[in-house]
N, C-alpha and C positions, 0 to 999 in steps of 0.2 A: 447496588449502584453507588458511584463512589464519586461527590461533587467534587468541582475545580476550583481552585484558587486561582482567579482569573490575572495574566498578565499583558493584556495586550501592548503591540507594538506600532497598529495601527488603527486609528478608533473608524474609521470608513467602514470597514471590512470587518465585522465582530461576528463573535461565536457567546453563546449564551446558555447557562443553563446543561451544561453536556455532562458526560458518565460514560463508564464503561462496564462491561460484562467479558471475564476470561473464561470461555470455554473449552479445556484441552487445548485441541491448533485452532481455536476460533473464537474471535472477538467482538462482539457488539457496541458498538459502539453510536449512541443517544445524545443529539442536539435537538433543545427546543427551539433553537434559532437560528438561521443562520441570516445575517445581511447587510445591505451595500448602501451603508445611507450616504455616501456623492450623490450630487445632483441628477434629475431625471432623466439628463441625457447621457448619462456617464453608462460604460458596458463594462464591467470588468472583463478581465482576463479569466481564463480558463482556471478555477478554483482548485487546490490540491488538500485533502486532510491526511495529515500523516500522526500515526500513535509512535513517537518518540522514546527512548530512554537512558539517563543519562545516568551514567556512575559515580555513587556514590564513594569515592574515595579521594583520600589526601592525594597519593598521587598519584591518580589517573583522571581526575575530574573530569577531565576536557573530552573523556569520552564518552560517544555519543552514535546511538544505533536506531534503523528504521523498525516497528517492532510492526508494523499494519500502514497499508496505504490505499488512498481512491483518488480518483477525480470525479468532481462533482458539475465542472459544467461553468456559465456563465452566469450571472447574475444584473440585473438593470438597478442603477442607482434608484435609490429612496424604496427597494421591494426585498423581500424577505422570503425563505422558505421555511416552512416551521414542520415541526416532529420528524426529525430525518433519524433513520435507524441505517446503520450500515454493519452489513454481516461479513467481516472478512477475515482473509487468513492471518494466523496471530505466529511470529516469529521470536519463538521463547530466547531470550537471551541466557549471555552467558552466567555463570556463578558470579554472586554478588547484589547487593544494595542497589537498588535504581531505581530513580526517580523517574516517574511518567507525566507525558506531557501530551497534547494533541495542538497542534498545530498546524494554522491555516496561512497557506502561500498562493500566491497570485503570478500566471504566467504572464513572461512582459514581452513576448517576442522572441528569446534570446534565452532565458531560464524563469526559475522559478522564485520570486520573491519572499521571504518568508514579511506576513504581513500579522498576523495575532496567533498568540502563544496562550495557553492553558494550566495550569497545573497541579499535579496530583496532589494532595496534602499526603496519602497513605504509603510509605514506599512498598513496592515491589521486589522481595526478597526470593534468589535464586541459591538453592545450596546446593550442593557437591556430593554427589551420589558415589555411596564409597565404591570405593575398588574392587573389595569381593563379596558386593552383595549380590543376592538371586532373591528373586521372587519365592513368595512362600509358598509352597503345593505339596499335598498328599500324594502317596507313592500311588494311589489311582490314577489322579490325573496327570501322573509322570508317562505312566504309562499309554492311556488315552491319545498324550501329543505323539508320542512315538511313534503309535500305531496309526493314528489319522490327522493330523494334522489339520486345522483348519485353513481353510484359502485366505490369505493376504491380501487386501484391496490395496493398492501403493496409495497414500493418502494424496503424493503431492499431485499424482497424475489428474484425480477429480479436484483439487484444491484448483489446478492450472486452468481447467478446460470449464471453470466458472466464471471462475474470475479476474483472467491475465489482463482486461479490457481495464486500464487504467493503472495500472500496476508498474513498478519501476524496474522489473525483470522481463516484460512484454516484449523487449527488443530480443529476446533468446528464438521467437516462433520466426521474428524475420532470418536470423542466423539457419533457423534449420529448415525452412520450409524450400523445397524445390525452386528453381528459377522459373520453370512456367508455370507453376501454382501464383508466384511472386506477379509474374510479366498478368495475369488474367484478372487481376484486382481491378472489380467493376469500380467506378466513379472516381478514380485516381488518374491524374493525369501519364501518360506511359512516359516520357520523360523523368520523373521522379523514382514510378516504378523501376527505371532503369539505373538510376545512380544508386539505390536499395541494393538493387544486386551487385553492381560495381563496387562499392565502398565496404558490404560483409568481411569481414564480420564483424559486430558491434559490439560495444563492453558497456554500454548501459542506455539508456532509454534519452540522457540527453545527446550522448553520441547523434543517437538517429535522428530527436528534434534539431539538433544543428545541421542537417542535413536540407541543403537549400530548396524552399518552398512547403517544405515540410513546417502541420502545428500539430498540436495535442489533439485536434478533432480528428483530422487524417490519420493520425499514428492510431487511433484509437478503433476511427473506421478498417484500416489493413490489420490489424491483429486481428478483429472480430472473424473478416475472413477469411483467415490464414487458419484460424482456429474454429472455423465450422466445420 
């Protein structure tokens, strides 16, 4: 587990005490804290954590890529959620030096605020797998794949069908799912459900929130069923 070098941006809205865990394509990712000290009647916005990373270079700094995302929901001024673990899909970047970060943003209506930042002291080093390498194997088990090959689970398809509910490629199941799968989305007003279908197809997840009447909690509830 690997602590933060905490930066926030906005001291309301804090994260405390976090880590990470790379496993393969999966991430863990460990807050002792999370919370909304505005006052008692304050509701935040829809909360978003995203595992950030930025490149180390002279001159490319300025880039900057989504490596893990969720939403986490609302929070009521002066309350807290404590020991939050989130297991999700981890988006290996490319070769190079990068600096990790987790970061917390607040939906305002309109998009997503970034409100406190984190960050990693350790970089996150990607190298470049040469060109003519192969895996090592004995002339047995050269033979072995030939002859039987093991079956291939495609990762991303059980990667998708976990955890698209809050994720910033969710807008792809509106793109492909049928127009009466789309028109049959229980507790959705049918007005909405119909400018979904009229306005397809989307290129990202705020495309769709900008789509009038449309928030994070509805978008979140029509994926879930698009993707039962």
């Amino acid at each position: 587990m690997t602590i933060l070098n905490q930066a926030p941006q906005d001291t309301s809205l804090t994260l405390q005490n976090c880590g990470y865990r790379i496993e393969n394509d999966r991430v863990i990712i460990s807050i002792q804290r999370i919370g909304n000290e505005r006052t008692e009647d304050n509701l935040s916005g829809t909360l978003r954590l995203q595992l950030c990373a930025f490149l180390q270079d002279v001159d490319k700094r300025s880039e900057q890529i989504v490596l893990a995302s969720t939403t986490i929901g609302e929070i009521k001024g002066q309350h807290v959620i404590t020991d939050c673990h989130y297991d999700l899909f981890f988006q290996l970047p490319t070769t190079g030096t990068w600096q990790l970060a987790l970061q917390l943003s607040e939906w305002d209506g309109a998009e997503y605020t970034l409100c406190n930042s984190a960050y990693f002291d350790t970089l996150y080093q990607v190298q470049a797998i040469p060109a003519n390498f192969e895996p090592t194997m004995n002339v047995d088990e050269k033979v072995e794949e030939s002859v039987t090959p093991p079956p291939k689970v495609p990762t991303a398809q059980k990667v998708v069908k976990k955890n698209v509910i809050g994720y910033v490629d969710g807008y792809r199941a509106i793109n492909k799912s049928k127009v009466e799968k789309i028109l049959k989305v229980k507790g959705v007003p049918k007005k909405l459900l119909d400018k979904l279908v009229a306005e397809r197809p989307f290129r990202s997840e705020k495309a769709v929130l900008n789509v009038k009447g449309m928030g994070p909690a509805m978008l979140n509830k029509i994926i879930a069923e698009l993707t039962s």
